[in-house]
Each structure stands twice: as C-alpha cells, then as structure tokens.
C-alpha positions as CSV (number, residue, x, y, z in Angstrom):
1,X,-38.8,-92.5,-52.2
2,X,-36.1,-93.5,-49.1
3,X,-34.3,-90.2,-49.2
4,X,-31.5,-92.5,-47.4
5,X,-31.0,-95.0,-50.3
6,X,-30.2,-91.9,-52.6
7,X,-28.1,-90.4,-50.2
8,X,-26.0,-93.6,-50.3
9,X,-26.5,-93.7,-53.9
10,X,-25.1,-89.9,-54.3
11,X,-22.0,-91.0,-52.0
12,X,-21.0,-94.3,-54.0
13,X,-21.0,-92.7,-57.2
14,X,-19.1,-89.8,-55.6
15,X,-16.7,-91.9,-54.6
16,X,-16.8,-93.7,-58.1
17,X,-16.1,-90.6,-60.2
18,X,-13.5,-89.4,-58.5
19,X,-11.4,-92.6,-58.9
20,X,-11.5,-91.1,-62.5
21,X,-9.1,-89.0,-64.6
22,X,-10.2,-85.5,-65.0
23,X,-11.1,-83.9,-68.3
24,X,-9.5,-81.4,-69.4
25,X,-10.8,-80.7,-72.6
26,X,-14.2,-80.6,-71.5
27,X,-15.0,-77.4,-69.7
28,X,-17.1,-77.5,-67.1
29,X,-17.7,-81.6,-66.7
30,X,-16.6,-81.7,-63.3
31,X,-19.6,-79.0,-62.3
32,X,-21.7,-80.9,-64.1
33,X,-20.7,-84.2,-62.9
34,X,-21.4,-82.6,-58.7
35,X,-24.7,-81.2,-60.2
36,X,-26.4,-84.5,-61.7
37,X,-25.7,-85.9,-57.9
38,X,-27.8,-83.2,-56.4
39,X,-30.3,-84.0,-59.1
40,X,-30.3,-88.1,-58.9
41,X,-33.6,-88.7,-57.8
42,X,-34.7,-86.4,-61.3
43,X,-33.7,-88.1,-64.4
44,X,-35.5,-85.6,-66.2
45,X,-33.6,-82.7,-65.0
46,X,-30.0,-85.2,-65.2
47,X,-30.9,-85.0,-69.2
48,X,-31.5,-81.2,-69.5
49,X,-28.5,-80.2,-67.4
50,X,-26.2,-83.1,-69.6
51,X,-27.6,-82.3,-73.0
52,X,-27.7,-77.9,-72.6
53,X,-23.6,-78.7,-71.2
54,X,-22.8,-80.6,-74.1
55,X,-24.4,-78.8,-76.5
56,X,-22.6,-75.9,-75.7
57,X,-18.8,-78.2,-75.4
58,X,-19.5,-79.8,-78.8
59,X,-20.9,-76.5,-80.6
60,X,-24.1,-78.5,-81.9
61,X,-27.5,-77.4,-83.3
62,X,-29.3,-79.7,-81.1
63,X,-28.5,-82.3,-78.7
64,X,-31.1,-84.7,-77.7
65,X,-30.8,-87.7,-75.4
66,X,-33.0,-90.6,-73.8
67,X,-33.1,-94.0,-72.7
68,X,-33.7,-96.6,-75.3
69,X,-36.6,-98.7,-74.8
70,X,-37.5,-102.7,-75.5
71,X,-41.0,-103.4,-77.1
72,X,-40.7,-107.0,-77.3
73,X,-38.5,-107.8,-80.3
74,X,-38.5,-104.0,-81.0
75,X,-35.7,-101.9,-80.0
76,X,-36.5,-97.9,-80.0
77,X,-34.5,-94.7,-79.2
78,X,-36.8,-91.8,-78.7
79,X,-35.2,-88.8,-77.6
80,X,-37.1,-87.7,-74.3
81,X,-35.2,-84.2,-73.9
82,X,-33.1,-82.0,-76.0
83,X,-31.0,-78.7,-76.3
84,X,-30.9,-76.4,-79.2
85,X,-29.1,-73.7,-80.4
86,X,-30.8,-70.7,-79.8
87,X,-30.4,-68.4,-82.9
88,X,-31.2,-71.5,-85.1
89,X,-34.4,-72.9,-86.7
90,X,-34.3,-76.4,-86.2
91,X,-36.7,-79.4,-86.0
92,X,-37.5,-80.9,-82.7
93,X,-36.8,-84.2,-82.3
94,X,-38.5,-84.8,-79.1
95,X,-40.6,-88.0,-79.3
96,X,-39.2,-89.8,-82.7
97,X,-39.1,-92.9,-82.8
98,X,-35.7,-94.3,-84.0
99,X,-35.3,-97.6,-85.3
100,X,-32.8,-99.2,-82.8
101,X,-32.1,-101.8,-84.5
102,X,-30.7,-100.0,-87.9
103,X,-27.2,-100.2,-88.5
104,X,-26.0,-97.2,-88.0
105,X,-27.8,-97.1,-84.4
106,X,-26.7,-100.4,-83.9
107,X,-23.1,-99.0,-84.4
108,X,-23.0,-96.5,-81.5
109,X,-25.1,-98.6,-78.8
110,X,-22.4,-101.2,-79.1
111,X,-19.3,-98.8,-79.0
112,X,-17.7,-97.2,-75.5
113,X,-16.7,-94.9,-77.8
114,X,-18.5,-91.7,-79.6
115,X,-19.5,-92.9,-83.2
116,X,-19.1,-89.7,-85.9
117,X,-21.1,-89.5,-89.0
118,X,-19.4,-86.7,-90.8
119,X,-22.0,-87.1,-93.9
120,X,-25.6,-88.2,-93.2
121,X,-26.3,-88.2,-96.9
122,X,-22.9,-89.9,-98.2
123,X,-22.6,-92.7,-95.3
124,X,-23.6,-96.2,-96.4
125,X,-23.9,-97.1,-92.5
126,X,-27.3,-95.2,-92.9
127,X,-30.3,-97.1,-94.6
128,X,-32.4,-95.2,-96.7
129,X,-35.4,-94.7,-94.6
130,X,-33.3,-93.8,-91.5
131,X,-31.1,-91.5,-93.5
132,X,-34.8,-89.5,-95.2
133,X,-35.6,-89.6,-91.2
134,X,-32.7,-87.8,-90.2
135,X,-32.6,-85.4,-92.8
136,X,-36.0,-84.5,-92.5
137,X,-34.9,-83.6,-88.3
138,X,-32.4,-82.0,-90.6
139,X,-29.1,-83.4,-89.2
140,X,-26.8,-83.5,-91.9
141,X,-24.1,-85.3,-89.5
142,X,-23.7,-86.1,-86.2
143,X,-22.1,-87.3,-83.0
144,X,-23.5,-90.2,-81.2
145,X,-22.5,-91.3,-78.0
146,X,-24.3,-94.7,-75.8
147,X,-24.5,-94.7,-71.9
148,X,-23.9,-98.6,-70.8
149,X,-24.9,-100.6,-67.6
150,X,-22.9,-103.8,-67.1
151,X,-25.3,-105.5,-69.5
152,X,-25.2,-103.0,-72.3
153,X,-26.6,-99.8,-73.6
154,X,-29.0,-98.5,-71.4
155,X,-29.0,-95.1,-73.4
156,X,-28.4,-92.7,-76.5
157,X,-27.2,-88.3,-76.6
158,X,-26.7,-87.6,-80.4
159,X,-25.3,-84.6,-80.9
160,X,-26.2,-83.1,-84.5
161,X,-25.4,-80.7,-87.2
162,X,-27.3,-78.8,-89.9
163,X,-24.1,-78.9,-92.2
164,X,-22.1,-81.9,-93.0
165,X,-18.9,-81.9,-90.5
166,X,-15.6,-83.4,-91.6
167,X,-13.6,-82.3,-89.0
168,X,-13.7,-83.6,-85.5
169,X,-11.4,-82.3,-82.5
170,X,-10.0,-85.8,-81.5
171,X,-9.1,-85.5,-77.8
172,X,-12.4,-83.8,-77.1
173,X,-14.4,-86.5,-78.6
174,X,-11.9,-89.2,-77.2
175,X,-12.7,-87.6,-73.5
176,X,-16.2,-87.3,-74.4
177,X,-16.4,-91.4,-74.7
178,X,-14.4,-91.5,-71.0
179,X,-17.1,-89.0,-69.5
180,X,-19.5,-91.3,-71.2
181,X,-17.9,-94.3,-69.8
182,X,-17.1,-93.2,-66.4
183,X,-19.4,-90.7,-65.0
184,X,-22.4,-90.5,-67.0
185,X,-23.6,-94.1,-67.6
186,X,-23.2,-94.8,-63.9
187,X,-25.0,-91.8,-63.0
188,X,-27.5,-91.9,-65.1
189,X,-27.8,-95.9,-64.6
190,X,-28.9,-95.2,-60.6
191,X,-31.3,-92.1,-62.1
192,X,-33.3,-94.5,-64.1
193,X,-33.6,-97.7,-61.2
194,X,-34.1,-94.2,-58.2
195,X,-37.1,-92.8,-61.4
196,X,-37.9,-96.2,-61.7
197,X,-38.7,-97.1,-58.3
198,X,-40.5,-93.7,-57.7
199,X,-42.9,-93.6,-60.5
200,X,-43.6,-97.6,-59.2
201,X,-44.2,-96.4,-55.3
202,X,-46.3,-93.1,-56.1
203,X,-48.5,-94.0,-59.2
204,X,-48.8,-97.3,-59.0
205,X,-52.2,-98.0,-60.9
206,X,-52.3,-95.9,-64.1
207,X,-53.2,-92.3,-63.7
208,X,-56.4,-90.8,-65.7
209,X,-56.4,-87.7,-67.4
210,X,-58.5,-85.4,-69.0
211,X,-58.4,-84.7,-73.1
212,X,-57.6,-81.2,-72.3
213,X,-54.8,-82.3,-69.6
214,X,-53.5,-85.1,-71.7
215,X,-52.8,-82.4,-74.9
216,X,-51.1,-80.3,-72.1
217,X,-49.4,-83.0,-70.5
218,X,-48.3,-84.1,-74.2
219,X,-46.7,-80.4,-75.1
220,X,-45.1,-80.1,-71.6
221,X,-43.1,-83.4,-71.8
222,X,-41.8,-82.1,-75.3
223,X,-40.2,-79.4,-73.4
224,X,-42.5,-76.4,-74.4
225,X,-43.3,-73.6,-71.8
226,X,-46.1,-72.6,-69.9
227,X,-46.5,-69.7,-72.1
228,X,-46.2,-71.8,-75.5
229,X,-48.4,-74.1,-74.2
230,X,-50.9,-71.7,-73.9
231,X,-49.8,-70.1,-77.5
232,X,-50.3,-73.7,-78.8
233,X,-53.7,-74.7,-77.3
234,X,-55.2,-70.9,-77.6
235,X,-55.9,-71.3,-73.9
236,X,-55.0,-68.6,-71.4
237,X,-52.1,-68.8,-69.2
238,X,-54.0,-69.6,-65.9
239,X,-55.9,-72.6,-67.6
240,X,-52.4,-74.2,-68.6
241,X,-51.1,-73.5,-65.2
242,X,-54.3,-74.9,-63.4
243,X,-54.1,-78.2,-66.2
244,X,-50.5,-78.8,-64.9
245,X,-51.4,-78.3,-61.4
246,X,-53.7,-81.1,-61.0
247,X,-51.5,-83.2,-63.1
248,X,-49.4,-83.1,-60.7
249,X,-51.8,-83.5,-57.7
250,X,-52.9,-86.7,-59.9
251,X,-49.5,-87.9,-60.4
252,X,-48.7,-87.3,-56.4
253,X,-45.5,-85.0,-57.8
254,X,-43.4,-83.2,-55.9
255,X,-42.5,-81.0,-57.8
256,X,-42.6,-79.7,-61.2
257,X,-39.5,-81.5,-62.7
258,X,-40.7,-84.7,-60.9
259,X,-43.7,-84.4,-62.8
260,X,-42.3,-83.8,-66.4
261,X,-40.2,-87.1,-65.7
262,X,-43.3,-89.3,-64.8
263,X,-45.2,-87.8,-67.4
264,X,-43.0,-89.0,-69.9
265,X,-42.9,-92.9,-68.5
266,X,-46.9,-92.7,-68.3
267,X,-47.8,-91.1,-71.9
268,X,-45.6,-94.1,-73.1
269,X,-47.0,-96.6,-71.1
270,X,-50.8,-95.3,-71.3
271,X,-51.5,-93.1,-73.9
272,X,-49.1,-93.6,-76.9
C-alpha cells in the first residue's frame, strides 16, 4: 500500500472533521475521531476502536458493526465486529446474516439519523422472521445507526439491548447521527477503498488454506482469542499460534490486525 496516498488521506479527513461542531455529549469522540486516523489503513481495528467507544457512551449489551454487502439482487448486513458488555451473557452476533432489504433495516440505511426500536417484540416495522432473528441474538430493542458515502449507505453499528428501552437521551442520540454523519462515514468510507485496494495489491489470486487453518481462521475473524481458540479446537496454544502465523505469511500480512481484516473479505469471498 502507498503509505503517501494514506498520509494524504489522514490529512484531508483531518481537515474535514475539524470543520465540524464538537460533541459534547459524547465523551471521548474527539479521541476517537484522532485514533481511527492513525488506524486508516486497518478497517478492522477502525470497527473495534468505534463499536468498544460506543458501547460504553450508549450503555449497550453489545454493539456490533460492518459494512453491508450487495449479492446481486441481495442486500445483507453481517456484523463483522462487535463489543459486549462484559458481566453479561449474550449471543454473538458476529457473522449473521441480516436481511437488508426488511423493513425495519431498510428504515435505518436510508436515515442520517439513528433509528430507535424501543420494543423489538411490539414494533410492527419488524417482520416476523427478522423479529424471531433478533430475539433469538436476544436484542429486545435497539439503536441503529447507517454510515453513508455520497451514493448511500455504505454501512450499519446497531447498538442493542437485552430489555426493552423506552427511554432515549435525545441530544445524545441526536449527536450520535452528526458523528455518524460527519466523522465516521467519511472515515470509514476511505478505510474500506485504503482495505480495499490492499487486500487487491497483496492477495491478488485467492489464498489456499488448510481445514485446520481455515476453522482457525473462521474463529479468529469472529473475534475469539488465541487462547479460546485453542479452548475451542482442543488444540494447544502453540498449534493455534503456528496456524495464525502462516495465515499470515499466506495472506502477505503485516501484521496481526491486517490479517483479521483480510481474513474476513477472503472467508466471504472463498469459503462461505
């Protein structure tokens, strides 16, 4: 990757965001705004940093976030990262596929502003089958926001909730859509063309893994650790690590983060 074209990349959406009004009542979003700059060239790590900073603003169970993706006439969100509270047994919902065409969905990716669903169960924007799929990730309500490019949503962060919610802080959530608006669609916009462009340059032809590295490569793109990997697969630690490492070497990676984010692209592409 031309480290200059993120460098200018990094400086025009520096300049971009701080035409913009800062936000007050979200703690912490200018921080985050300087760290997702560093991080650019990383979608990956953009999503983590976003979704564990809003998860904690917004007091959700889990935050999850990803780009939404076109199969032909098909349109599907499916979260590629997410954030959950800690002390809280919750379903992951790494890797489900979400109708993005239902209405509900349909609702948020064409609003610059977050959508609230104070009642999964008692909102008749939900059909039946994507209301059963929710609750069964149980999210009882949620706050969805979409991240647009001049053409339209490029992008979907649902926070959610294990209890129904009928009360929403409106400036937060107001200031939550500007963030949304002004710093993080851009930001994450030039993430996914700079991800993009890499995964194009350094794997090129499709990559070939092994059974035992694709089941690792699977678990490790849902965002498990080395150690629960290993838990997972009854393998020891050392096998996990050496799995991962010539993942990596495969993939040309640069890093560990760098290879989570190509993982993700080439699992969809090649081995869904």
């Amino acid at each position: 990757m031309d480290s200059n074209a993120i460098i200018e990349a990094q400086r025009s959406l520096r300049q971009r965001i701080d035409d913009h009004r800062k936000y007050d009542a979200l703690t912490g979003a200018s921080d985050l705004a300087a760290h997702l700059l560093l991080y650019l060239d990383d979608a990956r790590h953009c999503w983590q940093l976003t979704l564990q900073w809003l998860r904690q603003r917004v007091d959700a169970d889990r935050v999850d976030g990803g780009f939404t993706r076109q199969y032909g006439a098909d349109a599907v969100y499916q979260p590629e990262v997410e954030a959950l509270r800690g002390d809280l047994p919750i379903v992951s919902s790494v890797g489900v596929a979400i109708d993005a065409s239902a209405p509900a969905v349909r609702a948020v990716l064409d609003s610059r502003q977050p959508v609230l669903y104070g009642s999964i169960t008692e909102d008749r924007r939900f059909s039946d089958p994507l209301r059963q799929q929710l609750l069964a990730l149980d999210t009882k309500a949620k706050l969805a926001v979409a991240l647009h490019d001049d053409r339209g949503a490029i992008a979907l962060i649902c926070c959610d909730w294990t209890k129904e919610r009928k009360r929403w802080q409106a400036t937060q959530c107001e200031q939550i859509g500007h963030f949304a608006n002004d710093v993080l669609s851009p930001i994450f916009n030039t993430a996914r063309q700079l991800d993009e462009s890499s995964i194009a340059l350094v794997a090129p032809a499709p990559v070939r893994l092994t059974a035992a590295e694709l089941r690792v490569a699977r678990l490790v793109v849902q965002g498990l650790s080395y150690k629960e990997i290993a838990r997972q697969l009854d393998r020891s630690f050392s096998t996990v690590d050496h799995s991962l490492r010539s993942i990596r070497d495969k993939l040309g990676a640069r890093s560990t983060a760098r290879m989570m984010g190509m993982l993700g692209e080439l699992l969809r592409k090649h081995y869904s």
